[in-house]
N, C-alpha and C positions, 0 to 999 in steps of 0.2 A: 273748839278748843277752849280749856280754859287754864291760870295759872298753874303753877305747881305750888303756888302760895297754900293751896286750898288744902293741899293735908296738911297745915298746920294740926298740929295735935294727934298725927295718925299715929304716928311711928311710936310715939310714948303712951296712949293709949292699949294699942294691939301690944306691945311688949308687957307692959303692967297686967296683961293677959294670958302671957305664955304665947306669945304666937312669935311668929317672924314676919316681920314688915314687908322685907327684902320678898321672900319666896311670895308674899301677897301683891308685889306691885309685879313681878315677872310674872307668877299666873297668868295677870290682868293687861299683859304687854303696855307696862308705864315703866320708862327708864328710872333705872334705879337713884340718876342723878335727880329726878324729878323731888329726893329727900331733902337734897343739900342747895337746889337751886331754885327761890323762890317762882321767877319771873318764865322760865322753862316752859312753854307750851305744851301743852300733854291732851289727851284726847277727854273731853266732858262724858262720851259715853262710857269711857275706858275707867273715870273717876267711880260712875254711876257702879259700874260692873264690882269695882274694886271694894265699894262698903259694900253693896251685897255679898262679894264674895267673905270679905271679914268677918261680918255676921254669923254667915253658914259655919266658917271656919272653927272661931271662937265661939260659936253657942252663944250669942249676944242678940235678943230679937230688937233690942234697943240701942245697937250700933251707932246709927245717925244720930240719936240724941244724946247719946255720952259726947260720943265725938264733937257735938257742937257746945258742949259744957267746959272741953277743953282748949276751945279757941278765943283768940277775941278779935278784936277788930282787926291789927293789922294782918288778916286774913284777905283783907281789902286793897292794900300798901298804900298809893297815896289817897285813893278813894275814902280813907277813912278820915282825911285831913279836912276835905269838902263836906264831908257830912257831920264832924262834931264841931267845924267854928264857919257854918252858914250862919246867915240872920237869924233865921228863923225855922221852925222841924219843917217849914213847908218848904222852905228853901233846902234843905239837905235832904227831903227828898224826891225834889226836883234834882238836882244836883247827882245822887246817887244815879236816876232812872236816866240820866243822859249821856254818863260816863261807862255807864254800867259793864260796855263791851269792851273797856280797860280790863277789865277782871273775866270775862267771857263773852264774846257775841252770842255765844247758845245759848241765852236765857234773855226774857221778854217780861216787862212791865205794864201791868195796863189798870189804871184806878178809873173804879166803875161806883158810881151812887149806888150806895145799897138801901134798901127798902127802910129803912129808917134816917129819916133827915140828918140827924147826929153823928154819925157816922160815914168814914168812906172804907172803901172795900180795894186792898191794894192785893191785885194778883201776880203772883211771883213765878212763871213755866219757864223750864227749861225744855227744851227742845233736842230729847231725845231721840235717837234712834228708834223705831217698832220693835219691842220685843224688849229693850233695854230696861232690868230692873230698876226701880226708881222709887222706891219705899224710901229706905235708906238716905238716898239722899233727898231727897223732900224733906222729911224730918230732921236733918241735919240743916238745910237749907233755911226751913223756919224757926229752928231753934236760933241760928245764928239774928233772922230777921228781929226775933223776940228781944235778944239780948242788945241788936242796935237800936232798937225803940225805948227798952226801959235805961240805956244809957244816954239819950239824948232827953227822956224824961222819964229823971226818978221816979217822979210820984204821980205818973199816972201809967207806971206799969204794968200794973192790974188790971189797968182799962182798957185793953187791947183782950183780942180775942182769935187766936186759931182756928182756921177751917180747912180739913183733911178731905181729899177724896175718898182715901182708903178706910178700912178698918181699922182698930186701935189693936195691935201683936202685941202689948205689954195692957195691963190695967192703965185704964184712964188717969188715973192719978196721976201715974211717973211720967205720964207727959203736961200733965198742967204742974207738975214739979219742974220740970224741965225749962216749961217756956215762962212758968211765972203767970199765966193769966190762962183764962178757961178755953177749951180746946174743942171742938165739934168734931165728929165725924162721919163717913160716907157723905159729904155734902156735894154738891155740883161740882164744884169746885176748890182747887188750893189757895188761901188767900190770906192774908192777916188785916182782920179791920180794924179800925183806930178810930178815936174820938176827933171829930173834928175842929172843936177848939181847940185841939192842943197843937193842928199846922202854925197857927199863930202866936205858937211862943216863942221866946226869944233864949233864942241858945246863949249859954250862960258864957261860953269861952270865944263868942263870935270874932274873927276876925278875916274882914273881908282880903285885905293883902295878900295873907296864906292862904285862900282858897282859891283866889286869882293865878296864884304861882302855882297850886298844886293841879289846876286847869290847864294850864300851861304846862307846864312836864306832862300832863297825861295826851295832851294833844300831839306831843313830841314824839314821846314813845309808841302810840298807835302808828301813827305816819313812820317811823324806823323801824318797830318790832310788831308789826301787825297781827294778833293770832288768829287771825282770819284767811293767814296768806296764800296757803292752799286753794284757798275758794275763789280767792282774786285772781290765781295765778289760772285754776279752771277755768273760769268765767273770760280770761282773754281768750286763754286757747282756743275754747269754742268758737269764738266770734272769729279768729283766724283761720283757723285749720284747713278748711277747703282752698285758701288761695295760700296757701303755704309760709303766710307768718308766722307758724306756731314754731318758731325753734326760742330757746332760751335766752338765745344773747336781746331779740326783738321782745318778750317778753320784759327781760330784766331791764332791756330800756325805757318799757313802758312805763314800768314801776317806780325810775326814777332810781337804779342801782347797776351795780356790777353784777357781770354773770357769776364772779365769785362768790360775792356778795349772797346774791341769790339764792344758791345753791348752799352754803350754809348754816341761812335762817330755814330752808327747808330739810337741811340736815337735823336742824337741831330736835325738827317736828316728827324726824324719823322718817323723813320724806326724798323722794325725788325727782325732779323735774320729768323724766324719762316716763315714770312707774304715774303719773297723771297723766301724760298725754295717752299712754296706752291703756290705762281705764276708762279712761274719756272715750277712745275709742271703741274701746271695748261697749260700754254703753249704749253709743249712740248707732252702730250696729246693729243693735237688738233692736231700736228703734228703725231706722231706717230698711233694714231688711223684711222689716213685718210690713214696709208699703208697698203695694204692688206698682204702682205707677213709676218707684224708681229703679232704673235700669240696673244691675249691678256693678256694670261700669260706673255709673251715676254715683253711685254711693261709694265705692272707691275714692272717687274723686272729692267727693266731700268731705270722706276722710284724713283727705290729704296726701292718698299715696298714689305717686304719679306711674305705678303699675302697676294691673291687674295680677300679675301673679304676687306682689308685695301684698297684698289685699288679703289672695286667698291663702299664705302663709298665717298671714295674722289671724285669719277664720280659726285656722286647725289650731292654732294653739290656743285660742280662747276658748273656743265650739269644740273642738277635735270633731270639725265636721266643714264641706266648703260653703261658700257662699252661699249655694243654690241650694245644697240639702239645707240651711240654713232657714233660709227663706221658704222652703217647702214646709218645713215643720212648725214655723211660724204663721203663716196664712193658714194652715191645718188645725191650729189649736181654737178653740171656741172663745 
């Protein structure tokens, strides 16, 4: 998941284009409140989908990069507070890489020495679905990285350097127009390198108090509006399901909330407590019916349904097929 903060800029871009926002975010099943409500969980792949599909729509092969021309930092909300009054740019982007999953847990920082002493090599992946376009938003993603670099330093904004996996869809130009500093492409990987003297300058507006508070609200709201919570909310059920803790009220006690409660911060995700345990299910099915050692009662059980015909109900409507043909066509496949 990641904010709904993140189309900042979408809605006034795609319209200054003749398009419609609205029929772009329903294509791309992102609630339409996803416009007017920053903090709203919405799907990262569903983002990715959604500038692809703008693109195609609009005839814009440089989508991602406009887009990131119309943003600015508080695309970050209070993240952007920890990153322009740290000590120092190595402290903000420390700071950035450890809160980062305030703004999305599907995306991964990892700074790697690059072949030149002077330099570090700061890789920015988001963690897409297979299959999931992601041009678009890459280029959006490092246009935005450019623009928090050369605002934490002016003058050595030039001195950073983009690196694309992909091929360049517009002339080279309009993306070292875009990012401000020179741009490589088809390289191993996506990353923006920086000059290493400049971790050790001293941010001009530092003030350690507000970054301490803005650490604190963001510690707050992960622990109350976790946009992870689907996955936390999986990850118990799995580990209960076979002895029959998986219902919500035992869940939502885990969590530290009401069943109310519960149900709608997973509402708000388009979610429902029901519609998980029975993908889970679903899933782990696929899995466990492709072993032969487990009985089918066995796996039943595991499932959590305390009878075999409850089992092979739930077969046919995932399978439209039972248990055993199930399992036959599974151990048959190469």
């Amino acid at each position: 998941m990641i904010q709904a903060r993140a189309l900042g800029g979408f809605r006034m871009l795609v319209e200054a284009h003749g398009g419609d926002p609205k029929a772009l975010l329903t294509r791309c099943k992102i609630p339409l409140a996803a416009l007017t409500k920053p903090d709203l969980p919405i799907s990262l792949d569903s983002l990715a989908s959604l500038y692809d599909h703008a693109a195609q729509v609009l005839e814009m092969e440089d989508f991602g990069l406009q887009l990131s021309r119309c943003q600015d930092l508080t695309l970050y909300g209070p993240l952007a507070l920890i990153v322009l009054h740290a000590q120092t740019v190595g402290d903000a982007l420390v700071g950035l890489m450890r809160h980062f999953a305030f703004h999305t847990p599907g995306a991964s920082f990892q700074i790697a020495d690059d072949a030149d002493p002077d330099v570090i090599c700061v890789r920015y992946a988001l963690n897409l679905q297979p299959g999931t376009p992601s041009r678009q938003i890459v280029e959006q993603s490092y246009g935005m990285a450019a623009k928090l670099w050369s605002t934490m330093v002016p003058s050595e904004a030039a001195q950073a350097r983009i690196l694309l996996r992909h091929a360049p869809a517009v002339p080279p130009r309009v993306y070292e127009k875009s990012f401000g500093c020179p741009c490589s492409f088809e390289q191993e990987t996506d990353a923006i390198v920086l000059p290493r003297r400049a971790l050790d300058f001293v941010v001009p507006h530092a003030d350690p108090e507000l970054v301490a508070t803005a650490e604190g609200y963001i510690a707050t709201i992960m622990r109350r509006h976790p946009l992870d919570l689907a996955q936390q909310v999986k990850a118990l059920v799995a580990e209960q399901l076979a002895f029959g803790g998986a219902t919500i009220e035992n869940i939502a006690g885990q969590l530290k909330m009401q069943k109310r409660k519960l149900q709608r911060l997973l509402a708000e995700q388009g979610l429902y407590f029901e519609s998980i345990v029975d993908e889970l299910r679903c899933d782990l099915a696929t899995e466990y019916l492709g072993n032969a050692a487990l009985s089918l009662q066995t796996v039943g059980t595991m499932l959590g349904y305390n009878e075999q015909s409850s089992f092979t109900r739930a077969c046919k409507r995932w399978f439209d097929a039972s248990p055993k043909l199930v399992r036959q066509t599974r151990l048959a496949a190469p």
